[in-house]
C-alpha positions in Angstrom: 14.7 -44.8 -41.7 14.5 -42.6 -38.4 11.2 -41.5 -37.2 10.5 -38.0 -36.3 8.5 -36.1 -33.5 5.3 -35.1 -35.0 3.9 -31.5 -33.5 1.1 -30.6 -32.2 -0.4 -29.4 -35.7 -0.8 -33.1 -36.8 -3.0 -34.2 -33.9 -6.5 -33.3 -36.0 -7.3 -34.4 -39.1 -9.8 -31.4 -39.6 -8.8 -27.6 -39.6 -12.3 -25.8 -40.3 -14.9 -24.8 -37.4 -18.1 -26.3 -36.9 -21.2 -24.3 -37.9 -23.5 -23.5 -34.9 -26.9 -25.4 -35.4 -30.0 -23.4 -35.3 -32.0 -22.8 -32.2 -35.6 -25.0 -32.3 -37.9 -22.3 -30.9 -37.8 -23.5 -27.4 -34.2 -22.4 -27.1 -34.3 -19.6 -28.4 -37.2 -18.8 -25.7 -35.0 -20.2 -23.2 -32.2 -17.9 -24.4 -34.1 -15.1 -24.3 -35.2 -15.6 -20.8 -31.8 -16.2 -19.9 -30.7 -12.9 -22.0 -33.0 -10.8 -19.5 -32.7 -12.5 -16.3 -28.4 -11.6 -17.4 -29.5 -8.0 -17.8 -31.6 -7.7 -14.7 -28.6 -9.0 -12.7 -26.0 -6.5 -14.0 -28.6 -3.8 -13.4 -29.4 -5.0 -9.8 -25.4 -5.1 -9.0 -25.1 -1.3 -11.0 -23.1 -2.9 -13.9 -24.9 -1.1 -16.2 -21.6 -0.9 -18.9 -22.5 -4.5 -18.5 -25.5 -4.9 -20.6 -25.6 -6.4 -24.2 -28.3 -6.5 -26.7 -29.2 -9.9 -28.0 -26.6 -10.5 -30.6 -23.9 -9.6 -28.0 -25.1 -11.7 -25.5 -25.1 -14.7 -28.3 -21.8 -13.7 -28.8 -20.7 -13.5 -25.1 -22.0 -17.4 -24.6 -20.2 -18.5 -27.6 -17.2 -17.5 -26.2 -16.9 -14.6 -29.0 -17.7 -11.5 -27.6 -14.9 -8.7 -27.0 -16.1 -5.8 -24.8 -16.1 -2.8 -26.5 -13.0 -0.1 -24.8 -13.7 2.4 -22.9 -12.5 5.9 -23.0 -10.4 6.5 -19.5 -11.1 9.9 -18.7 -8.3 11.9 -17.3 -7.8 12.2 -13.7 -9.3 15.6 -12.6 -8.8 16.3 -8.6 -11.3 18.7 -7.3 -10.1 21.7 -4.9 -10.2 20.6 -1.9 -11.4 23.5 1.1 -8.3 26.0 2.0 -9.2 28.1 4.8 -8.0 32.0 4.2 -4.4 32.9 5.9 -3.8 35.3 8.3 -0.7 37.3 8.5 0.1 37.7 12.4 3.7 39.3 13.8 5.8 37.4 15.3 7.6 39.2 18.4 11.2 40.0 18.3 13.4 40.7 15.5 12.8 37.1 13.8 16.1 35.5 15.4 14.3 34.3 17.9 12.8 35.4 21.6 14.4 32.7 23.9 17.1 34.0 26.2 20.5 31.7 25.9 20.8 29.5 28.8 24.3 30.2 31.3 26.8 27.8 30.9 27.4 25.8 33.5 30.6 25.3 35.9 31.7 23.5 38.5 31.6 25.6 41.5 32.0 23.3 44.7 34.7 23.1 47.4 34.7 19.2 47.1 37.6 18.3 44.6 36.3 15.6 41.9 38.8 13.0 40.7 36.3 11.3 38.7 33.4 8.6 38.0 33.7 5.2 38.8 32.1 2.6 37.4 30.1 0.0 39.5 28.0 -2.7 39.3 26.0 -2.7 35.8 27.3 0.9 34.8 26.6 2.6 37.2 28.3 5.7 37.5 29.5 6.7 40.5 31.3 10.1 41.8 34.6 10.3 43.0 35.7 13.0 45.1 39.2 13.7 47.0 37.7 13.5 50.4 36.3 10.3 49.9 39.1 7.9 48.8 38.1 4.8 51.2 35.2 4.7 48.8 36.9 4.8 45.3 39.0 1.6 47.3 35.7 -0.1 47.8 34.1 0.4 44.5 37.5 -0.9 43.4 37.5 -4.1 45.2 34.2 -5.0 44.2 33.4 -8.1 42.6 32.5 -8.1 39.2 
């Protein structure tokens, strides 16, 4: 005969809830105290929703209590300040008012035969009068 796992339904021998005993009269002062000093709190913190009656609050320490659900009200946002336009003119005819820039040229008597490339890039000029230094710039060590 094999044995089997037995789960976790089979660890108590009884299924039924205990009754609550009765409160002696001291208690139930006690309770009460401690049912008003619970209300003054959530009124001094603004937790108003927070407050129960008696019975909920016997509820809420045994563990039984369910909140009642509030209604969400729908997210209304209020109109916020718009101050009135004004309709001004622009100048021109709406293309635009900037004048377009010349383009540029080269205009000198210096020929250019182009940009050398130093030490850490930088660019230097190269021009047909000035060859010795392209030869320099050339022999440079790297």
């Amino acid at each position: 005969m094999t044995m089997q796992l037995v789960g976790p339904y089979m660890t108590t021998t009884s299924y039924k809830k205990r009754k609550q005993k009765q409160r002696t009269k001291n208690q139930q002062l006690q309770f009460e105290k401690q049912h008003r000093e619970y209300n003054k709190s959530m009124k001094r913190i603004g937790a108003h929703s927070q407050m129960m009656t008696i019975d909920e609050y016997d509820l809420y320490v045994r563990g039984m209590f369910k909140p009642k659900k509030q209604e969400s009200k729908p997210y209304v946002p209020k109109d916020n300040y718009k101050r009135p336009e004004q309709k001004v003119p622009s100048l021109g005819d709406g293309i635009g008012s900037a004048p377009v820039k010349e383009q540029m040229t080269y205009s000198g008597e210096r020929q250019l035969l182009g940009i050398a490339t130093m030490h850490k890039s930088n660019m230097v000029p190269i021009f047909a009068d000035r060859k010795e230094e392209a030869k320099e710039i050339a022999s440079m060590r790297r």
